[in-house]
C-alpha positions in Angstrom: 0.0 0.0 0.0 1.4 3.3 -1.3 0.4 6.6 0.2 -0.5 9.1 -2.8 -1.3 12.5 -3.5 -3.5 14.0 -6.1 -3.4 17.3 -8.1 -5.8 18.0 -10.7 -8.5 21.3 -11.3 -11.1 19.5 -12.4 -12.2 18.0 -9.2 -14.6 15.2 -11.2 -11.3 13.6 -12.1 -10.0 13.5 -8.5 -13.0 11.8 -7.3 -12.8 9.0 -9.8 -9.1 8.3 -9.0 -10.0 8.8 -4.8 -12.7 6.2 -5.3 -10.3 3.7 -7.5 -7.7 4.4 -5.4 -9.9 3.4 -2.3 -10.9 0.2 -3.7 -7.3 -0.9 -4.0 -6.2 -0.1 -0.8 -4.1 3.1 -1.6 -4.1 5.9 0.4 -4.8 9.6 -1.0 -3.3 12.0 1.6 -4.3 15.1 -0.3 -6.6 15.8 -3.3 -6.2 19.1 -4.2 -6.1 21.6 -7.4 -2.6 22.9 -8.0 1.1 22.0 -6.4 1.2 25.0 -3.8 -1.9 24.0 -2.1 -0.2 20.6 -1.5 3.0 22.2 -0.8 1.1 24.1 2.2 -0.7 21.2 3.6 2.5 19.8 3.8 3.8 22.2 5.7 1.1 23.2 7.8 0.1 19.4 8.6 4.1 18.1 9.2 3.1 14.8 7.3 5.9 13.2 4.9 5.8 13.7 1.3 3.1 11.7 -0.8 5.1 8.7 -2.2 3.2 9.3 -5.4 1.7 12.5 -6.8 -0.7 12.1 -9.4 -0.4 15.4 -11.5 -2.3 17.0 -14.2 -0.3 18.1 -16.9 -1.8 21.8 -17.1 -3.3 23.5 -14.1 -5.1 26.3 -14.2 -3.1 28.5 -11.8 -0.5 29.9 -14.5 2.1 27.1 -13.5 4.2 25.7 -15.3 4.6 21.5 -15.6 8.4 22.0 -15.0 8.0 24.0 -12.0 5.3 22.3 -10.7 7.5 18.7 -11.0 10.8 20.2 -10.2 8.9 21.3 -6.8 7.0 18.3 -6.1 10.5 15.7 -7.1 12.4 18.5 -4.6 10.1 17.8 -1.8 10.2 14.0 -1.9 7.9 12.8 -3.8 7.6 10.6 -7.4 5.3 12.3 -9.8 3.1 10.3 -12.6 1.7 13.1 -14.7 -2.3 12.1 -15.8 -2.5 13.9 -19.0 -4.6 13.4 -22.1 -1.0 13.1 -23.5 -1.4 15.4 -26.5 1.4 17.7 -25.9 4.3 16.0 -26.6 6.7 19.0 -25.8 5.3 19.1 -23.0 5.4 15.7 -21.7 9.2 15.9 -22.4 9.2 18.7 -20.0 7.9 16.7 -17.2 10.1 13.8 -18.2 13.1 16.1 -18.1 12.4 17.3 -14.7 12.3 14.2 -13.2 8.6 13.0 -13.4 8.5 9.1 -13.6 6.3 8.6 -16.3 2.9 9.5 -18.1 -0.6 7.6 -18.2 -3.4 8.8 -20.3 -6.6 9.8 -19.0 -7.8 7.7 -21.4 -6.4 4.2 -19.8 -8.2 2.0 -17.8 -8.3 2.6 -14.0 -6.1 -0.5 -13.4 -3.7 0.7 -15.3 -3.3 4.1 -13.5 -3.3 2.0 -10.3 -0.7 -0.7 -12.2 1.9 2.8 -12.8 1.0 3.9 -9.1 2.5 0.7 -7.8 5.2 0.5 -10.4 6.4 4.0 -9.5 5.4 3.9 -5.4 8.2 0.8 -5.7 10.6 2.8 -7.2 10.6 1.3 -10.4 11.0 3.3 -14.2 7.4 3.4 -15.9 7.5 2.0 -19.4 4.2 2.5 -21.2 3.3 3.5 -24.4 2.6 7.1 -23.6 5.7 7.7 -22.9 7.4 6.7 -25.8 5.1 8.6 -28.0 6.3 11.9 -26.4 9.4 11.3 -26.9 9.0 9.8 -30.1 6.7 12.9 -31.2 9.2 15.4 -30.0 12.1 16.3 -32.6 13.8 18.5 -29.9 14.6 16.0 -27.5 18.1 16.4 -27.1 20.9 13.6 -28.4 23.2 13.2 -25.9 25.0 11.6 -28.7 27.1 8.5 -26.7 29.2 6.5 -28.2 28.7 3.0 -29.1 30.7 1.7 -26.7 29.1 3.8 -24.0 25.3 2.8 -25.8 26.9 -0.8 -24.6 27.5 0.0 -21.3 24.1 1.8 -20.5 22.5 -1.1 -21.9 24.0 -3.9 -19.8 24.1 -1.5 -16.8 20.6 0.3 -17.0 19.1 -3.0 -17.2 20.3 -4.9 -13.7 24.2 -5.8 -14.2 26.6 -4.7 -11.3 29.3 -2.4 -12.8 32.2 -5.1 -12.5 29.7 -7.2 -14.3 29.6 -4.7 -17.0 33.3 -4.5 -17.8 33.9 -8.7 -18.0 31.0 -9.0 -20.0 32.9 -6.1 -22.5 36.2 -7.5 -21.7 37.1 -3.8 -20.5 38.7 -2.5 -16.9 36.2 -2.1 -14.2 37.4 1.5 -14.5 36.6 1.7 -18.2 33.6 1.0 -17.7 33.3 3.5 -14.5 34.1 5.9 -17.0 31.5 5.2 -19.1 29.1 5.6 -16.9 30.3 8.9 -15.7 30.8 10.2 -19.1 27.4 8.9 -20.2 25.4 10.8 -17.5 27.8 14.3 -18.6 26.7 14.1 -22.1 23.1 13.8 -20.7 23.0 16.3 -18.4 24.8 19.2 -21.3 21.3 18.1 -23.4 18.9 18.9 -20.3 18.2 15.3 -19.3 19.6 14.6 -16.1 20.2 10.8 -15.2 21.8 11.0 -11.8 20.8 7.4 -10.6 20.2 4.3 -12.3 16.9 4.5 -12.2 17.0 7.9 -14.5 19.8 6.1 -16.6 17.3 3.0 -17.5 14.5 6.1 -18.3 17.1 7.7 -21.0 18.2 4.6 -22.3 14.5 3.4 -22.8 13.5 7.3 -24.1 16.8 6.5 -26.8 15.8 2.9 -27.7 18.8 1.7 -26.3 16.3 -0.7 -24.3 13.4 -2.2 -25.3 9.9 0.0 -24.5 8.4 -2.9 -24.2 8.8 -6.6 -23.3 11.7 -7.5 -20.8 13.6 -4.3 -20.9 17.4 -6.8 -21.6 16.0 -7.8 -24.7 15.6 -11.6 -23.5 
């Protein structure tokens, strides 16, 4: 059971996803229209951060999706943006800042909850929504990596230890350290942060270095 939060101005929509959400055990600890009014029950209420935050893609309050993620990913929490998905630049945005992924308004209540539990256990969410932002979006910066370091991310973003990394490549363990540290350099100079491994199996599925879909190693 996950503890999530949820941030939408149309109030119909939060009702639907409280009710869902109550039926499988989660628990909503806010339910609110934009990211300050959460921020503030936060503060005023002393409880932790939401594991999850549910966000709309647009509010209605003049904020941005970048601030409103940055915010929300600097006060704890994972964010699953619940968008219609039309505005791929957009999507990128949240991506970029850190979101964890996107589900459509348009998908089935179990599979909002299914991305819930995905991201409440710290997990990259792979869905089809996702890729089609990306996919839709000819800004989205290259971080251009080598095809050695493509190798690396691969076999590293997808479960193997470092060490195991370099014998499988036949390279020093501190090769293939510098790989990794290169790799997430040329990311962030393109805007797309990958500071843990979690963010470095999100680039390397947004790049097609891994699969979007099936067993992300390709098996």
């Amino acid at each position: 059971m996950s503890t999530v939060a949820l941030i939408d101005d149309h109030e119909s929509v939060r009702l639907g996803l409280e009710a869902a959400f109550a039926r499988d055990s989660q628990t909503v600890v806010f339910s609110g229209s934009s990211v300050s009014s959460y921020l503030d029950w936060r503060k005023s209420s002393g409880a932790p951060p939401a594991e999850v935050v549910v966000l709309d893609l647009t509010l209605g309050d003049g904020s941005t999706v970048i601030e409103n993620v940055t915010s929300l990913v600097a006060d704890g929490a994972s964010v699953v943006i619940h968008s219609v998905a039309d505005r791929p630049a957009a999507v990128r945005e949240a991506l970029s800042a850190g979101a964890a992924g996107v589900v459509s308004k348009s998908s089935a209540l179990d599979d909002v909850l299914d991305a819930i539990r995905t991201v409440a256990q710290g997990e990259a969410l792979n869905n089809v929504e996702w890729a089609s932002a990306v996919d839709g979006d000819r800004d989205f910066g290259d971080a251009q990596l080598s095809t050695r370091e493509r190798e690396v991310l691969r076999l590293y973003a997808t479960g193997l230890p470092l060490k195991a990394v370099a014998e499988r490549l036949g390279v020093a363990y501190s090769t293939a350290k510098e790989n990794i540290t290169r790799i997430r350099v040329k990311y962030v100079d393109v805007g797309r942060p990958a500071p843990t491994k979690v963010d470095l199996l999100r680039r390397a599925m947004e790049d097609g270095i891994v699969e979007t879909d099936g067993d992300p190693s390709g098996h």
